[in-house]
C-alpha angles and dihedrals in degrees: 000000000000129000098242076049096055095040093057099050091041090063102046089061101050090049086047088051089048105061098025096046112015107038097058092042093102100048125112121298105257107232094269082052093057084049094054085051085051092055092050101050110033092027132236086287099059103131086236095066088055076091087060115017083166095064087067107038099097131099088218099081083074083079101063093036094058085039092062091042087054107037104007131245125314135112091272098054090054097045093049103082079052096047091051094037086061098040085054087048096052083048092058098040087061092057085053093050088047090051108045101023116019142312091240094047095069091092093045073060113055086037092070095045089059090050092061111082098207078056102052091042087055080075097044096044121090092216136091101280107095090046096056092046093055079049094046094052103041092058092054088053095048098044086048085053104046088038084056091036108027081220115162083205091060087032092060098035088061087045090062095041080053091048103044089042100076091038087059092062129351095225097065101087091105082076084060088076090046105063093039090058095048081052101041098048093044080055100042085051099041096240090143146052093212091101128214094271100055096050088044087060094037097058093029087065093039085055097048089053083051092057099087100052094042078067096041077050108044083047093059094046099068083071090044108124089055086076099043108131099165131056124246109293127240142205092267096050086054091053090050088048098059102017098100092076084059088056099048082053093050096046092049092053098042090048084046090058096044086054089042092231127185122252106259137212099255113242098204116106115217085247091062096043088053096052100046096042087047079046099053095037110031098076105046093039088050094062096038086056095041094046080052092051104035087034088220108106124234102170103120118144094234092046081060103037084117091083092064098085084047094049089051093042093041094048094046085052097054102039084057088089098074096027116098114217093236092056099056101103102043091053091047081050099055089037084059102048085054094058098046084050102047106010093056092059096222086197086081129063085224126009116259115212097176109021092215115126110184093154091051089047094047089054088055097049098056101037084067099036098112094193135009086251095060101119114245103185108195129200124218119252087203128101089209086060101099147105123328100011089053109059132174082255096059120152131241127250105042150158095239094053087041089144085058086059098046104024093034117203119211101211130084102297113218117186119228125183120237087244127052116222140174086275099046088050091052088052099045089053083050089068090048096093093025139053090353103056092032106058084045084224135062128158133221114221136179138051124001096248101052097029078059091045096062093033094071088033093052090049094049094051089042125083095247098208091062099033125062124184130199145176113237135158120038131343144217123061091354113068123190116185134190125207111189133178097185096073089041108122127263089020 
């Protein structure tokens, strides 16, 4: 590579990391973000995460806690351990590329993990992701070292990557088949010199320090549906699931006939292949499976973003076979002109991976609240804030009103359930007369759907000739709501 080369795709990624990881560090916390920020500040014990024991079972909340202690509290603290997790895994991802495909492929690569949105938010989001995925990754590196080397130093390093990877969430142990394949079929072909007997010990030992959090698991698991936040999957949503890799490949041999390429010896060993395709499908074919058989869905983009390195290291693999060596670079070049052009969304001033502003609409909230006793009735972003664990009585702070404890509103504040129900409903018809006719003015704040729902309820309870309601502060998933009798008509 030369060094007009280097410079050129060096820049490029650093433009790309710039506006895809940097510019929307400072935006508002997204509703699992505020709950990142709950467990911080009140701990894992706190009586309000009893709803949900899984939200705090991960060794990853330790990052933003030493962040704040180091910098304070804000959105890009607490983004920054993300942020570095993701940079170090897209490090790793290009020596992976390096090893099994070509040297000069590891910028096709990263390339095509910035292109992928789920990918570039793992940076920008204050939750465990990003850190799975570094773990994730390193483990792959190190097993792919000791398997080349037979090195203990190489064998222990990836232990401890298997044992921390299920700590990190408790949804990863589809990874667990991918790295025993990779392994097994290295072994099975002789493509090491780390014997049976060495791996058998490796991963024995990896399994034994799993032990304890199978059981913390399976426990939790009994509670599961509880926690279902996506519908049953279908064959559609699988193929949607797995179907970019499709597209890289496409792309590379359509680019390959336009150039009029040769075809070319493909680079890429069987035992590569294996590990980058089990890489790119096991995880999301494990929880589709598993959502089928348990018939509590699971399949949820984030619970399988394991499989993003794998669809970046899988679809430069295969598009290895139309790719000539020597083209490598210009084609990682243009690939990454394109992403900074369409990926970067140039429509908007920073790019919004969640379109949740909690932060814009507390503001809102509390730029129109007249008094400290104008009702705010919230509703909770949570799918565990329902009937009968939510009450009228319902305490403040809380798990389920996280964006209260870390985006504050200075009104009253009145608790409303996700769902609605017969007895929130009941209890929503007792504020009519007081405190909401009486203070003239009351908002509705929280997530589009149930913010909707008692819109059109409140309107229907309300006399509508002396009532208006109206949508005001920022859209999207976050909803804020005004119901006013003092610009009703003929008052």
């Amino acid at each position: 590579m030369s060094t007009a080369q280097r410079i050129v795709l060096s820049l490029l990624l650093t433009l790309c990391i710039v506006r895809l990881w940097l510019m929307p560090l400072t935006g508002s916390f997204w509703a699992d973000e505020t709950a990142t920020a709950f467990v911080v500040h009140y701990g894992a014990g706190h009586p309000s995460l009893a709803i949900a024991p899984q939200v705090a079972e991960s060794i990853y909340y330790w990052l933003p806690w030493a962040a704040e202690k180091l910098g304070g509290f804000s959105e890009v603290v607490y983004r920054l351990p993300s942020l570095l997790a993701l940079a170090g895994a897209l490090f790793l991802i290009a020596r992976l590329a390096a090893r099994l495909i070509h040297p000069d492929a590891a910028w096709f690569a990263m390339f095509v993990c910035l292109s992928m949105r789920g990918f570039n938010f793992q940076g920008n989001d204050a939750r465990p992701y990003a850190l799975g995925t570094l773990v994730a990754v390193a483990g792959v590196w190190f097993l792919v070292r000791w398997l080349d080397s037979a090195r203990w130093w190489d064998a222990l390093i990836f232990a401890v990557c298997g044992a921390l990877l299920w700590r990190v969430q408790f949804v990863y142990w589809p990874f667990y088949p991918v790295l025993a394949l990779y392994a097994g079929y290295r072994i099975a072909r002789r493509e090491t010199t780390a014997g049976r007997g060495a791996a058998a010990a490796v991963f024995g030992v990896t399994c034994v320090a799993l032990i304890p959090v199978a059981l913390r698991a399976l426990a939790l698991f009994a509670g599961g549906r509880a926690h279902v936040i996506a519908p049953m999957p279908t064959a559609i949503d699988l193929l949607h699931a797995v179907d970019p890799v499709l597209i890289v490949v496409a792309g590379a041999l359509l680019t390959a006939l336009g150039m009029r390429w040769r075809s070319v010896a493909w680079p890429v060993s069987w035992s590569s292949l294996v590990l980058t395709i089990a890489w790119w499908l096991i995880p999301p074919v494990a929880l589709f499976a598993f959502s089928w058989f348990s018939r509590e869905s699971l399949f949820v983009p984030r619970y399988y973003s394991l499989r993003l390195p794998g669809i970046a290291l899988a679809g430069t693999a295969l598009a290895a076979r139309f790719i000539p060596a020597s083209r490598w670079l210009v084609v990682s070049a243009v690939l990454g002109l394109g992403i900074l052009a369409w990926v970067g969304d140039w429509r908007l001033a920073v790019p919004d991976y969640h379109n949740s502003d909690w932060r814009g609409a507390a503001q809102a909230v509390n730029a129109r609240v007249l008094t400290p006793e104008t009702p705010v009735i919230c509703t909770s972003p949570f799918v565990e804030g329902r009937w009968p664990v939510w009450h009228p009585d319902y305490p403040l702070p809380s798990f389920l009103y996280a964006p209260l404890a870390v985006y504050p509103i200075h009104g009253r504040v009145l608790t409303f359930p996700q769902e609605s129900s017969p007895r929130v409903r009941e209890y929503a018809a007792s504020l009519l007369q007081n405190p909401l006719r009486a203070s003239r003015r009351f908002f509705l704040y929280g997530t589009d759907a149930s913010v909707e729902y008692w819109q059109r309820w409140f309107r229907a309870s309300l006399d509508a000739r002396a009532w208006t309601s109206r949508r005001i502060g920022p859209s999207g998933v976050v909803e804020l709501v005004e119901f006013d009798q003092t610009d009703a008509p003929g008052l």
